[in-house]
Z-matrix of the N, CA and C atoms (Angstrom, degrees):
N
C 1 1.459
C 2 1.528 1 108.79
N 3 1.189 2 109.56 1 137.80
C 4 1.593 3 112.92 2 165.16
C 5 1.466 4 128.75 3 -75.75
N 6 1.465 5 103.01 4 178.82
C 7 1.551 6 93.90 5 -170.60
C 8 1.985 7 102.71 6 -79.54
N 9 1.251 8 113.73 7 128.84
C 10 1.202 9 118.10 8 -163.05
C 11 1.984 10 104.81 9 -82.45
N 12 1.003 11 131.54 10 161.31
C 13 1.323 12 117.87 11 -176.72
C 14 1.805 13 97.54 12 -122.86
N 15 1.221 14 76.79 13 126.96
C 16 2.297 15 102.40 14 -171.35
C 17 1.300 16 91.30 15 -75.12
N 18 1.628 17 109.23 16 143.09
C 19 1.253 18 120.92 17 159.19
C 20 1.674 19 106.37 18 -147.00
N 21 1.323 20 106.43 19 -178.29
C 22 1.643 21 101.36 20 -172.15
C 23 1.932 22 105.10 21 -86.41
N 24 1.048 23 99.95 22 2.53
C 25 1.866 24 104.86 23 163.44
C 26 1.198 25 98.06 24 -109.32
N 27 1.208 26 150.92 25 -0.75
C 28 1.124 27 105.11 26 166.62
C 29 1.855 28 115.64 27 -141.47
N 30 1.811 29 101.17 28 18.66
C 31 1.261 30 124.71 29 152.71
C 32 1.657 31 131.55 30 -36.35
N 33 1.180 32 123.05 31 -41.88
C 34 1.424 33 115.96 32 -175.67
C 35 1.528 34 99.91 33 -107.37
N 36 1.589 35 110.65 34 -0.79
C 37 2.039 36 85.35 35 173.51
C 38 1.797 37 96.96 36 -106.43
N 39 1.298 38 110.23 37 -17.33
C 40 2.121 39 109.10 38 161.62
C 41 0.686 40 149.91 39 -87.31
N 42 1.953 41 101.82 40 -5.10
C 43 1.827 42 133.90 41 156.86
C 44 1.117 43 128.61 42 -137.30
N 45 1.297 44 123.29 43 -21.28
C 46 1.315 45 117.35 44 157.81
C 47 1.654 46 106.91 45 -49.54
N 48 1.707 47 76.97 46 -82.52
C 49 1.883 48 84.63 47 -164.23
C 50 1.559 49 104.89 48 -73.23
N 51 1.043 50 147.60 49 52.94
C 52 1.380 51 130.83 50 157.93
C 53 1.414 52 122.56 51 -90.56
N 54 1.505 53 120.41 52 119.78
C 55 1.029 54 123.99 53 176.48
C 56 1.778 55 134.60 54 -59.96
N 57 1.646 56 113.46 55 0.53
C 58 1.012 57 124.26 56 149.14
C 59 1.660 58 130.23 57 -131.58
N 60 1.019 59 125.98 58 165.42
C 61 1.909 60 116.24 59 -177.93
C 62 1.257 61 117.40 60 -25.18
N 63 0.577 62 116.39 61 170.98
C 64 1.785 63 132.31 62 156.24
C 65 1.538 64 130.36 63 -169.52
N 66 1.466 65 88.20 64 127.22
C 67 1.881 66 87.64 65 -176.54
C 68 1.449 67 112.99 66 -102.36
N 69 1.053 68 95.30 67 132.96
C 70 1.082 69 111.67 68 172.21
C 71 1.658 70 131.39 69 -89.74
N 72 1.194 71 109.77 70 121.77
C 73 1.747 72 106.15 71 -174.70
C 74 1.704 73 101.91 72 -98.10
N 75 1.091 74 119.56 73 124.98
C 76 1.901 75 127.78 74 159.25
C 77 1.075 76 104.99 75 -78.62
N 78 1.276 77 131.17 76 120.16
C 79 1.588 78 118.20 77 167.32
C 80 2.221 79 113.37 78 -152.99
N 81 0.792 80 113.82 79 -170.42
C 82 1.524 81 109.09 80 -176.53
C 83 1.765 82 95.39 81 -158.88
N 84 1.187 83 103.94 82 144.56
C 85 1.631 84 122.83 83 173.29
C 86 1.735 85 110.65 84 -57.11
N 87 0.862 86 105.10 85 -13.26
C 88 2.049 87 115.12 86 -176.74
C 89 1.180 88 89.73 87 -68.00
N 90 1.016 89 108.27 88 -60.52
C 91 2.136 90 134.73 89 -126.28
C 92 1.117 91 94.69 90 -93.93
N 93 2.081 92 98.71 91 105.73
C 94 1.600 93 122.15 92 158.24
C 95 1.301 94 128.20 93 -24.76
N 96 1.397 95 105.68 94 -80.76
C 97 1.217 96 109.84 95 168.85
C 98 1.586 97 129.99 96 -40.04
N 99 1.799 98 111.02 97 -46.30
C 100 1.480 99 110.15 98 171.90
C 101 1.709 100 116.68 99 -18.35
N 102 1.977 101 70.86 100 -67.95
C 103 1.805 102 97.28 101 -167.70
C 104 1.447 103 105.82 102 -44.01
N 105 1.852 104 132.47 103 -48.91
C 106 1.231 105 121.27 104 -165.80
C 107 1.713 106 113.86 105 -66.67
N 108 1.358 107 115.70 106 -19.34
C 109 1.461 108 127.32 107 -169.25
C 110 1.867 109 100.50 108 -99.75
N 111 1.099 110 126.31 109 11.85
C 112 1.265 111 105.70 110 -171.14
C 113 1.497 112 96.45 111 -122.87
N 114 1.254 113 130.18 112 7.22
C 115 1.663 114 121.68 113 135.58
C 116 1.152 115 122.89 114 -79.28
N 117 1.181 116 125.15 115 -29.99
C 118 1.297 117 127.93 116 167.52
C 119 1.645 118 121.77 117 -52.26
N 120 1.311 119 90.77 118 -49.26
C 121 1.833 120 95.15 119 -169.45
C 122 1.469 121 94.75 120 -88.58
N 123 1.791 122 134.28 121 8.36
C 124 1.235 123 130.08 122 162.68
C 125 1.718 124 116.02 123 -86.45
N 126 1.534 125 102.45 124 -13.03
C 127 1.560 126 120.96 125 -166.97
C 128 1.659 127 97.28 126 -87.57
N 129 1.289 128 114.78 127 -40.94
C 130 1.412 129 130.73 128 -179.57
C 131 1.320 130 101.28 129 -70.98
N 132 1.108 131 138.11 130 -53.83
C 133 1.811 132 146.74 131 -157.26
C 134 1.765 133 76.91 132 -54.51
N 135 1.756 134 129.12 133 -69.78
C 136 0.872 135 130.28 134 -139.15
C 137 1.832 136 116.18 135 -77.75
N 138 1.033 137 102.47 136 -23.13
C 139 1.770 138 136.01 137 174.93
C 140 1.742 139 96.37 138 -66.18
N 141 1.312 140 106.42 139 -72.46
C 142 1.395 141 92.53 140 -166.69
C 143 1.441 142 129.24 141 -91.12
N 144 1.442 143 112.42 142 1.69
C 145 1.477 144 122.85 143 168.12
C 146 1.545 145 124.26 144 -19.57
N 147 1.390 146 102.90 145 109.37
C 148 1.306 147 102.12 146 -167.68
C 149 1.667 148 129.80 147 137.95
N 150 1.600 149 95.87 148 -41.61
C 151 1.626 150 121.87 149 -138.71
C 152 1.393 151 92.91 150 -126.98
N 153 1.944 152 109.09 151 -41.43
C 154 1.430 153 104.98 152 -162.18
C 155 1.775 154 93.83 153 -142.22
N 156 1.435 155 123.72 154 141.00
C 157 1.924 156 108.81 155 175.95
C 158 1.852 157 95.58 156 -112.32
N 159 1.260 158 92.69 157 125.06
C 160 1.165 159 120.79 158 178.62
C 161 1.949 160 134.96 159 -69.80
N 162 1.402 161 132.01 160 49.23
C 163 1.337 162 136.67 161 -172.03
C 164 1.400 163 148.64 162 -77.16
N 165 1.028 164 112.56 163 113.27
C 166 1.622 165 118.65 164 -166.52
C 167 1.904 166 123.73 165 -79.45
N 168 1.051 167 130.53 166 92.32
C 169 1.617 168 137.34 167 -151.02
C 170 1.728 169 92.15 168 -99.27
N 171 1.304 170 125.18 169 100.63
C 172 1.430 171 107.34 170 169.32
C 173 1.119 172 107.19 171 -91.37
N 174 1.548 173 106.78 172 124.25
C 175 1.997 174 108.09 173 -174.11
C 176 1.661 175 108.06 174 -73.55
N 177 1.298 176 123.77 175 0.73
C 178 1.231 177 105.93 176 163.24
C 179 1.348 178 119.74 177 -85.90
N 180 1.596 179 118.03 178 -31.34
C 181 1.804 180 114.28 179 172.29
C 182 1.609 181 101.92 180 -82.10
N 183 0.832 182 118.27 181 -20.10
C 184 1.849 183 110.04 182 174.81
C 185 1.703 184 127.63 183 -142.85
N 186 1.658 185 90.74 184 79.89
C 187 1.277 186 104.68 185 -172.73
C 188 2.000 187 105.79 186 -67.12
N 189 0.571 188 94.71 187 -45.81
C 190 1.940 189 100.99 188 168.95
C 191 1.563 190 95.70 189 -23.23
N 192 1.469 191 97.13 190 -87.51
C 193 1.790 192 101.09 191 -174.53
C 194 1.584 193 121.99 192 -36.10
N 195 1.772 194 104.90 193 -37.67
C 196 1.453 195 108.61 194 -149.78
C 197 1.891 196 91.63 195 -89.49
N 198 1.194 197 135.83 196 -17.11
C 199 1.262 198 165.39 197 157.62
C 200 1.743 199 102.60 198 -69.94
N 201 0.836 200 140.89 199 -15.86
C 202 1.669 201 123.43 200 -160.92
C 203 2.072 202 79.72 201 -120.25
N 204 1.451 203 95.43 202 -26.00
C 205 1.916 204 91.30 203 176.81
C 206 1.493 205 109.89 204 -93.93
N 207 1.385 206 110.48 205 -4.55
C 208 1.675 207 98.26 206 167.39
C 209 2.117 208 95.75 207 79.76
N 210 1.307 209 124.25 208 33.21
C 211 1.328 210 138.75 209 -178.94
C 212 1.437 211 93.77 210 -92.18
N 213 2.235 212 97.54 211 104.12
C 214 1.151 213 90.35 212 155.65
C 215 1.379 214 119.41 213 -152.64
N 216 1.429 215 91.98 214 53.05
C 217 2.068 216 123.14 215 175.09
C 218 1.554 217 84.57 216 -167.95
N 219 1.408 218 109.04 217 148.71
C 220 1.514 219 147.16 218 -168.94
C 221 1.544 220 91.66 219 -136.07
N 222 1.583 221 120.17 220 122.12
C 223 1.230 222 108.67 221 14.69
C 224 1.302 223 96.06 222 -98.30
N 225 1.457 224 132.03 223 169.55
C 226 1.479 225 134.38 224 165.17
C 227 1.371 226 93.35 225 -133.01
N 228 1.700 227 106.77 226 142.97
C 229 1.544 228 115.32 227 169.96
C 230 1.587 229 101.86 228 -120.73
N 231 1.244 230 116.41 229 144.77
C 232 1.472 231 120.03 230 -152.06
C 233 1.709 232 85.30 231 -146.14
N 234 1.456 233 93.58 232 115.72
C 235 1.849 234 112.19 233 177.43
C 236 1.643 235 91.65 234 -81.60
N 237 1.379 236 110.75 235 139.17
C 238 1.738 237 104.47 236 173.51
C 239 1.646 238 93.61 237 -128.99
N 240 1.217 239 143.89 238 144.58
C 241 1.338 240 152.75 239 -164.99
C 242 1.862 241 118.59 240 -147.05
N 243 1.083 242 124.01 241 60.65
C 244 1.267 243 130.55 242 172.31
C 245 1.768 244 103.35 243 100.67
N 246 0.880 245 108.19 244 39.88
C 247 1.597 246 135.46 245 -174.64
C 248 1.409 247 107.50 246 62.95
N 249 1.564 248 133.94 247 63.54
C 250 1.372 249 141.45 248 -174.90
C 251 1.594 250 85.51 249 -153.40
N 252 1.388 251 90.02 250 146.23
C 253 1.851 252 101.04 251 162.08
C 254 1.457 253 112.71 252 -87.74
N 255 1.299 254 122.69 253 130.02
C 256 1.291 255 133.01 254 -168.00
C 257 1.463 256 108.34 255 -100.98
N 258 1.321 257 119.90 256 -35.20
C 259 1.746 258 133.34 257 169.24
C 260 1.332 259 109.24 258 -145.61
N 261 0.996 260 110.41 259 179.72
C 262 1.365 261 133.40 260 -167.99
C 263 1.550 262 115.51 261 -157.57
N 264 1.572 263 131.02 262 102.72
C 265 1.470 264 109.80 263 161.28
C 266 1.575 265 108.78 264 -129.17
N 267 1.465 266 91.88 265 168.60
C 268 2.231 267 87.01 266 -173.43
C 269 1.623 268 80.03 267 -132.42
N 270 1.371 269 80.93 268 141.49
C 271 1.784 270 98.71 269 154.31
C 272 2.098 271 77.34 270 114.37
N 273 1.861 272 96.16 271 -177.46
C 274 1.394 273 137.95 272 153.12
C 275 1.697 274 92.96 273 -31.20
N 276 1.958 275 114.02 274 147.79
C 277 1.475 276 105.69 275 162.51
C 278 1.930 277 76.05 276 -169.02
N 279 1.336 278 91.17 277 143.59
C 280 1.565 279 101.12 278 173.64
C 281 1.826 280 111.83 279 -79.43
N 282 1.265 281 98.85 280 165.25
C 283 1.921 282 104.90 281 -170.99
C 284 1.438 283 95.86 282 -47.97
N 285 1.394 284 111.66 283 -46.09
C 286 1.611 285 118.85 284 -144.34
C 287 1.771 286 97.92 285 -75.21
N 288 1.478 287 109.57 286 -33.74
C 289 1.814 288 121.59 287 -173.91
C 290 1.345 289 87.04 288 -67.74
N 291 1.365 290 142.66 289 -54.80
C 292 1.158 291 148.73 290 -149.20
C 293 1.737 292 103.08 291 -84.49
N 294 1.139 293 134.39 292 -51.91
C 295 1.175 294 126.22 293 178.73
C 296 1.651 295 119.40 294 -69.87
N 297 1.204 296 103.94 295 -19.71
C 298 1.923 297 115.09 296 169.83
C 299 1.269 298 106.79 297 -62.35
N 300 1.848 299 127.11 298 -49.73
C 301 1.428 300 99.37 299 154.74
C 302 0.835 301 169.62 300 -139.36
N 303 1.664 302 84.89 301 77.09
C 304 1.519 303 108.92 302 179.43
C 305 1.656 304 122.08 303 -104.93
N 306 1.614 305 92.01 304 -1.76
C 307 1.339 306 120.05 305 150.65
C 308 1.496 307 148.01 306 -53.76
C-alpha cells in the first residue's frame, strides 16, 4: 500500500480505527526539509506494508488536523497506536530513527 493522504474525512476510519500503527507525516509543499523526508517516509510506506499504514497530513490543506495535533514545526512525524499518539518527533529523522518507532 502506498502512503495514503489524511484528511479530516477520512481521519478517524485511517487512524482512529486502524487496526495497525500508523505514521503519520505533517508536512507542507514550502518546507525544505518536508521535501528531504518525504522519500524517505515513501521508502518506509513500502517496507512496512502490512505491519504499519503510512499518512501524509499537509497542514496547509488541513489546518483542523494539523491544529487538533498541536503542529507547530513541519516536518513532524506522529506514531498513532490504537488511536493514541505513541511518539512524536519534529524536524529531519533518518529511515533507521524513524523505523525504531515504529517498533
Amino acid at each position: 500500500m502506498a502512503v495514503i493522504t489524511i484528511t479530516k474525512e477520512n481521519y478517524e476510519e485511517e487512524v482512529i480505527n486502524s487496526s495497525v500503527p500508523v505514521l503519520l507525516d505533517f508536512w507542507a509543499s514550502w518546507c525544505g526539509p518536508c521535501r528531504m523526508l518525504s522519500p524517505i517516509v515513501d521508502e518506509i510506506a513500502e517496507e512496512v506494508e502490512g505491519k504499519v499504514k503510512v499518512g501524509k497530513i499537509n497542514v496547509d490543506e488541513q489546518p483542523e488536523l494539523a491544529k487538533e495535533f498541536g503542529i507547530m514545526s513541519i516536518p513532524t512525524l506522529v506514531v498513532m497506536k490504537n488511536g493514541e499518539i505513541s511518539s512524536r518527533e519534529v524536524g529531519l529523522r533518518s529511515k533507521q530513527a524513524i523505523l525504531e518507532k515504529l517498533n
